[in-house]
C-alpha positions as CSV (number, residue, x, y, z in Angstrom):
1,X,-43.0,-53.8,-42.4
2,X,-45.0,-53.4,-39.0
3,X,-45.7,-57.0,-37.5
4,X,-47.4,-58.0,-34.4
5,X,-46.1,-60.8,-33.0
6,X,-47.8,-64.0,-31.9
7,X,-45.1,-66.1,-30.7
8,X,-42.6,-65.0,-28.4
9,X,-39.0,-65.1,-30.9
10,X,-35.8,-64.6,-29.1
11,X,-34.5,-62.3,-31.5
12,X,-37.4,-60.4,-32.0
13,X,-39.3,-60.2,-29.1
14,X,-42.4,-61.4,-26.7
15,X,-46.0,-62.1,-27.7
16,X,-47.7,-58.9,-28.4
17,X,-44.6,-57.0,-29.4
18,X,-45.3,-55.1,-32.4
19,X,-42.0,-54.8,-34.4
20,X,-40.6,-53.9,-37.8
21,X,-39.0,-56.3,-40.0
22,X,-37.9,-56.3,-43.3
23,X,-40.8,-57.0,-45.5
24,X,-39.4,-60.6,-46.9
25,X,-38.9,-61.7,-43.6
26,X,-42.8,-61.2,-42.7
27,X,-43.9,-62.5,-46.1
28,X,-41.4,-65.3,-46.4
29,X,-41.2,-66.7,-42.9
30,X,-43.1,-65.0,-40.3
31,X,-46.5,-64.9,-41.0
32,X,-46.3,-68.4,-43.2
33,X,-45.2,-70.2,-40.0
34,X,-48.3,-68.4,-38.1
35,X,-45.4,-66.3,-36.0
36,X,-47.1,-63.0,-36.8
37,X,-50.1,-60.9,-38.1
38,X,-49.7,-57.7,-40.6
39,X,-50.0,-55.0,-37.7
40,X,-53.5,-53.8,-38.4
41,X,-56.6,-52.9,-35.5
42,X,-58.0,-55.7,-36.9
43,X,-55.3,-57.5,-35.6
44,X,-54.8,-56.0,-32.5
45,X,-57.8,-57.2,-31.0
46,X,-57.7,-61.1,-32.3
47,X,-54.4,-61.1,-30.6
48,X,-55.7,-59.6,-27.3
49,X,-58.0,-62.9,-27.0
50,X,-55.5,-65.2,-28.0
51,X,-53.0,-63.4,-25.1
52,X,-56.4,-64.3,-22.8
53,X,-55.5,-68.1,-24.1
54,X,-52.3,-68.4,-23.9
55,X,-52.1,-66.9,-20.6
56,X,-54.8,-69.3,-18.9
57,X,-52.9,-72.3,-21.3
58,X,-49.4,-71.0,-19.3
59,X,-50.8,-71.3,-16.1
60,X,-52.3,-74.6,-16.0
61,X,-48.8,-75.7,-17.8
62,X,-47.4,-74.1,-14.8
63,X,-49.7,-75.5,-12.2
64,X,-48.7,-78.8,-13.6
65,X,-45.2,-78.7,-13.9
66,X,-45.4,-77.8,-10.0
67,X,-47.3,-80.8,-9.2
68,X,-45.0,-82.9,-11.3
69,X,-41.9,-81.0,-9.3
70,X,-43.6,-81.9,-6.2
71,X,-43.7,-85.8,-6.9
72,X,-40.1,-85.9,-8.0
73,X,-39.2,-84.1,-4.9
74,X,-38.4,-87.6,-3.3
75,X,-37.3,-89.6,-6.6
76,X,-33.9,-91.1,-7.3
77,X,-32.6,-92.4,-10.1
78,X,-29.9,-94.8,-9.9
79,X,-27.8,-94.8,-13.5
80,X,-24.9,-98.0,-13.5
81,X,-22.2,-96.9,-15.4
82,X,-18.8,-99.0,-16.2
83,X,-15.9,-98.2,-14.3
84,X,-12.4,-97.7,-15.1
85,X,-9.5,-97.1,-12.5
86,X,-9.8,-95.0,-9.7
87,X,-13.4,-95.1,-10.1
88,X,-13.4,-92.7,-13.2
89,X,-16.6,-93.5,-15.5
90,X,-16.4,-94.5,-19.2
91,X,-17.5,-91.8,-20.3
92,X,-20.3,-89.5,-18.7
93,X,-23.7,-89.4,-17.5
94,X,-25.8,-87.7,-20.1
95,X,-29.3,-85.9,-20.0
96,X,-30.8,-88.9,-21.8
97,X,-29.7,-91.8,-19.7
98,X,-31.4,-89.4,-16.9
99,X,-34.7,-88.8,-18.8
100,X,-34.7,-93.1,-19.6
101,X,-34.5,-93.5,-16.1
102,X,-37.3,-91.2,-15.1
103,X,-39.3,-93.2,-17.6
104,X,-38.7,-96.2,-16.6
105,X,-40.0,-94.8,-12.8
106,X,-43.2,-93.3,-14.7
107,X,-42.4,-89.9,-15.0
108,X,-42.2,-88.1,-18.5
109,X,-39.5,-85.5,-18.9
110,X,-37.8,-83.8,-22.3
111,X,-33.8,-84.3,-22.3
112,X,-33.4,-80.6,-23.0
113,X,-35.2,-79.7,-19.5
114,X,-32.3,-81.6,-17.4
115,X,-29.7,-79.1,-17.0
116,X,-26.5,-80.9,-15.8
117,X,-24.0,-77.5,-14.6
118,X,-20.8,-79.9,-15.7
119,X,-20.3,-83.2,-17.1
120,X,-20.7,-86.2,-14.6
121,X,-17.6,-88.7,-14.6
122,X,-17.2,-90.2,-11.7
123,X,-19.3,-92.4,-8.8
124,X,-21.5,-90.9,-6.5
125,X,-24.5,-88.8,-5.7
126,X,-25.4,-86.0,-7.5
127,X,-28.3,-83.3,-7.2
128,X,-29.8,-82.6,-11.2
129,X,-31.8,-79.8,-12.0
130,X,-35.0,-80.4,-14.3
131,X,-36.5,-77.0,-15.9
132,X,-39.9,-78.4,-16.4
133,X,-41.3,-75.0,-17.0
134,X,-40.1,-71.1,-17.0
135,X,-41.0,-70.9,-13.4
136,X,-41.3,-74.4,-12.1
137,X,-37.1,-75.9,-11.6
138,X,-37.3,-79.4,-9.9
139,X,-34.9,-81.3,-8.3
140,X,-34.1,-84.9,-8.6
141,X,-31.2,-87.5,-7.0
142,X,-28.9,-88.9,-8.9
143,X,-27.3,-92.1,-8.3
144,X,-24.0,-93.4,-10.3
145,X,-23.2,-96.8,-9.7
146,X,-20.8,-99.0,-11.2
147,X,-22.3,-101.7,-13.9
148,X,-21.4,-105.0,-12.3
149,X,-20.5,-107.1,-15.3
């Protein structure tokens, strides 16, 4: 069965695509969840308006993310942590003590758009990426200090 997409689907494709699935697939999943249109000229044309959309909805979510990048630009966060020997954390600095943090400052930002490369274990300074949108990566300071008990 010929679909046109209305979401971009990682397996599938981007918004627009027009693919061919197997017909339970559309019936059962695509089109139910609102992921996809029968591929018809009818079609065709609603989705051209809703690319208009979702293009102008993309760029103010872009233009946003950027200003939001621009006033963490100067943000640290400052995470106590306890300390064993050698000043080796208990345990590790995770992408939701991060995003607590940055709520606790005022800024609002998903756990899943703090990309930590590897895990952090020890004292120090660190730089953290934040993905706040496809185009837009921000970068914040991150403090580990140990817990005084």
């Amino acid at each position: 069965m010929r679909v046109i997409l209305r979401k971009d689907i990682e397996t599938l494709g981007r918004m627009g695509d027009i693919v061919e699935v197997s017909d339970g697939y559309a019936r059962n999943y695509l089109i139910p969840r609102g992921l996809a249109y029968y591929a018809s000229e009818a079609a065709l044309r609603r989705l051209e308006e809703e690319k208009r959309q979702y293009q102008r909805r993309l760029e103010r979510e872009r233009l946003s993310a950027q200003e939001l990048a621009e006033r963490l630009r100067d943000v640290v966060v400052t995470i106590p942590m306890r300390v064993g020997e050698e000043g080796r954390l208990f345990g590790s600095v995770t992408p939701q003590m991060i995003a607590e943090e940055l709520q606790l400052l005022g800024f609002t930002v998903d756990r899943r758009a703090i990309l930590i490369d590897e895990p952090i274990r020890s004292l120090g300074t660190f730089e953290v990426k934040l993905r706040l949108h496809p185009d837009v990566v921000a970068t914040v300071k991150l403090w580990v200090t140990s817990a005084e008990e």
